[in-house]
N, C-alpha and C positions, 0 to 999 in steps of 0.2 A: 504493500500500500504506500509505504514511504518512496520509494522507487518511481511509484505513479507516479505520486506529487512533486515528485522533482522533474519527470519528462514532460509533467504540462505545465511547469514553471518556464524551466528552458525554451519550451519548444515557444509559450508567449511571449518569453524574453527576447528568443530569436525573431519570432514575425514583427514585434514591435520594434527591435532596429532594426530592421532589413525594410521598414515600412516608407516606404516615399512619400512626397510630399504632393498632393493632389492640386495640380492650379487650372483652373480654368477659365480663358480668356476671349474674347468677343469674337477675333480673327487670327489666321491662319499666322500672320507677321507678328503679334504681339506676344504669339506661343511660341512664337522663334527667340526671342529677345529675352521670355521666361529662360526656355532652354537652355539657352546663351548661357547664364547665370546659375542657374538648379544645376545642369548638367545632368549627371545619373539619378541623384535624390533627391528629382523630383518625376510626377508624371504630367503632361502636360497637355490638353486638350483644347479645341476652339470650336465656339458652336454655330456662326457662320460660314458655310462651304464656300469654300475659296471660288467657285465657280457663280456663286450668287451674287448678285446687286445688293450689296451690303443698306445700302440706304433704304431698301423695302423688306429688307430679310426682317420675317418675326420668327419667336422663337418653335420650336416645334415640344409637344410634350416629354420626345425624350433628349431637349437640349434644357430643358428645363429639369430635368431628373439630375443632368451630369451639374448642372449648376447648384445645386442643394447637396450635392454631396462633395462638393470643393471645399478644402481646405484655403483655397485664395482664388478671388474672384479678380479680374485685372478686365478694365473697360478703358475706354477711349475716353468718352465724354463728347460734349459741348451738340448735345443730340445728336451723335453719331450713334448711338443705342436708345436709340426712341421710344423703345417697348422695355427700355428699362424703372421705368414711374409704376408701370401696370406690374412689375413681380418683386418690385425690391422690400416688401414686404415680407415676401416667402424668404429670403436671402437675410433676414436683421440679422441672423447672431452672425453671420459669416464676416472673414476678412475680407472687406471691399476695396481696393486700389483702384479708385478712377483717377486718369492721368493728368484732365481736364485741370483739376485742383489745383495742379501746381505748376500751369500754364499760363505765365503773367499777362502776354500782349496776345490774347486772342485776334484773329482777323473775324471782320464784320460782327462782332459782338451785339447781341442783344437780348434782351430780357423777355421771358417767355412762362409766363406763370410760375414768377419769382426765380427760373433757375437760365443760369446764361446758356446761350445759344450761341456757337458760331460756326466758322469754318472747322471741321473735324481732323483735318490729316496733320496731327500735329506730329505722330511718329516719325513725317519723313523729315522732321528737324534734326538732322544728327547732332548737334547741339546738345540741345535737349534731352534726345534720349541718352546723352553719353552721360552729360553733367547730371540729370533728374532721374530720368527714368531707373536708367540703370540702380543707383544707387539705394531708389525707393524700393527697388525690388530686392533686393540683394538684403535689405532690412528686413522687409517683410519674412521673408525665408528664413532669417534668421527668427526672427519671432517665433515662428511657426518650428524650425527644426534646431535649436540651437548647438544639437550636437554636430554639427558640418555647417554651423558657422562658418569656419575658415575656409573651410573649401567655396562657399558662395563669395567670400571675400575673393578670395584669387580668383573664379572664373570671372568676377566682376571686373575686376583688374585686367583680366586678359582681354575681356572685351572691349572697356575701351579704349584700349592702347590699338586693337586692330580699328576702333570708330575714329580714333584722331589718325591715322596712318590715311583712311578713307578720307577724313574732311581737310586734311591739309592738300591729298591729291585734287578732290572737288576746289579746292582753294586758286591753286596752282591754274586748274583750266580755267576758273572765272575770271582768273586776273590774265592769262595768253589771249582771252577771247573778250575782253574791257568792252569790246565797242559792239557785242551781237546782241541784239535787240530779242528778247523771250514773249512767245505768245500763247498763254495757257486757254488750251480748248475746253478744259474743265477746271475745278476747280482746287483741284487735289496736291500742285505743285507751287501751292501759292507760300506757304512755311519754308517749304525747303531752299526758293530761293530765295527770300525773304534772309535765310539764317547768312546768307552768301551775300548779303547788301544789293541783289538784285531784287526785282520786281517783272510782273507781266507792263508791256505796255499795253495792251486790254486783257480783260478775262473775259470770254466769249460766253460761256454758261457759267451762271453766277452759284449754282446747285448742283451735285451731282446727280440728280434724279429730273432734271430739266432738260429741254431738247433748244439748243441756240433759236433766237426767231431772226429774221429777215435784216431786224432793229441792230441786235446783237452783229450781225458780219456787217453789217453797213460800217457799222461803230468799231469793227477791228481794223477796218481798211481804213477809216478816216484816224486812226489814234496811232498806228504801227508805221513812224514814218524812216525806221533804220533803215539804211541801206541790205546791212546784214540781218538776218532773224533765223530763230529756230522756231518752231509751230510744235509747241509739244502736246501732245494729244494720246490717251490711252487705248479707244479701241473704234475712234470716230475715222476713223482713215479717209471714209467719203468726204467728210468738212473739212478735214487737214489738208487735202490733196487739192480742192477748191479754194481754199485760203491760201496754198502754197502756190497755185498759180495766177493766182491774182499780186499777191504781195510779193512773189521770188522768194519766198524765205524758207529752209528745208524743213520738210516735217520730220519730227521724230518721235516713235513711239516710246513710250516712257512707261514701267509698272510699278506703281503705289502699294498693290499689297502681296507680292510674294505667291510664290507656289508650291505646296509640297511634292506633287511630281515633274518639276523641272528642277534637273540640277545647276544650275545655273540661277534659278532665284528660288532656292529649298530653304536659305535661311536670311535674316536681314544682313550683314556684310554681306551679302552674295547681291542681293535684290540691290544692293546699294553701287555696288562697283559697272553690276550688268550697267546700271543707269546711267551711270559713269562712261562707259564703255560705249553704250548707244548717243552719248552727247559728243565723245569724240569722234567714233565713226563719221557723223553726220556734218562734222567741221572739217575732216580730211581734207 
């Protein structure tokens, strides 16, 4: 009998550290940036399919099962999880990390029954995610697991030493290419060049879930007066290609949230360099 009680001591002893740390996050990119971090001791799920229109995605019942049984809940914010007001009830005792919070200079800010609204893609601020993001998560985990602490400290550490390695090359081409004129077809690359002291000279669709009108392209061709420009555009190629032959400026495809079966954007350094990668191609 004593014998028992020691094999279901151990045997609890053993699943309780061997036990990983449950997170789950809105999108396929912000599970990449967990992973980054957690590394092995954690598990890491996202309940948006990378293939959806994230901006009408609502939850389905069994992404709502996986979110009640998280140990760390990590969101975007700024209504980019819209159907977040409708379940954050079910979620009160959980760890909630929304990013939003500790995102000073929101773009187009405004107040929406008391909570701020804005532009949502703050992830693609490497900035941000190195100085904030990172380090809030790398806390959290430690809250949550503190015996691999250390270990979340160093992979936090390794990460962004490969995000500043990325924003100093991003650095390097904004300042070779001073005089190219940026025209964002949506609205998803407005942070990231923003973190570079660039700007669009128009933004064509002011929403990710809005279709440009007539008004909109009259207004890109009347405000885009560089000589040089890139047309950055996600998956509008008919409007890019119609704006590139009007203004001369090259289109280039750009992807904001990553993919888990492309190896080339499987993780965010990855999704960050392709981007990289497709900005210099298109300046060749």
């Amino acid at each position: 009998m004593k014998k028992l009680v020691l094999l279901i001591l151990f045997l609890f002893c053993s699943t309780s550290a061997f036990a990983k740390v449950n997170v789950v996050t809105s999108t396929f990119i912000l599970s990449s940036i967990v992973k980054s971090i957690g590394g092995e001791y954690v598990n890491v799920s996202y309940i948006i399919p990378s293939a959806s229109n994230p901006h009408i995605f609502s939850p389905t019942p069994k992404s709502l099962q996986s979110l009640t049984k998280a140990d760390l809940v990590v969101l975007c914010g700024f209504g980019f999880e819209f159907w977040y007001d409708n379940i954050k009830d079910m979620l009160k005792d959980k760890k909630i990390l929304i990013l939003s919070k500790f995102y000073k200079h929101p773009i187009d800010k405004r107040r929406v029954d008391g909570a701020i609204i804005a532009n949502p893609h703050i992830w693609l601020d490497m900035k941000f995610v190195k100085n904030s993001v990172t380090p809030l998560i790398e806390h959290k985990l430690c809250e949550i697991d503190s015996r691999h602490c250390g270990q979340f400290k160093k992979n936090a550490d390794r990460f962004r030493n490969r995000l500043q390695e990325l924003i100093d090359e991003y650095g390097s081409f904004f300042k070779r290419h001073n005089s190219v004129c940026f025209l964002d077809v949506m609205p998803a690359f407005e942070y990231f060049l923003r973190s570079f002291g660039k700007s669009s000279c128009y933004l064509v669709a002011k929403k990710g879930d809005e279709e440009p009108t007539i008004g909109n392209i009259s207004n890109a061709l009347k405000y885009c007066t560089c000589k040089k420009g890139l047309i950055l555009y996600i998956s509008n190629k008919q409007l890019a290609t119609m704006l590139s032959e009007r203004l001369h400026y090259i289109p280039v495809e750009l992807n904001p949230l990553g993919s888990p079966s492309d190896n080339i954007k499987d993780n965010y350094t990855k999704l960050m360099r392709y981007n990289l990668n497709q900005l210099k191609r298109a300046l060749q």
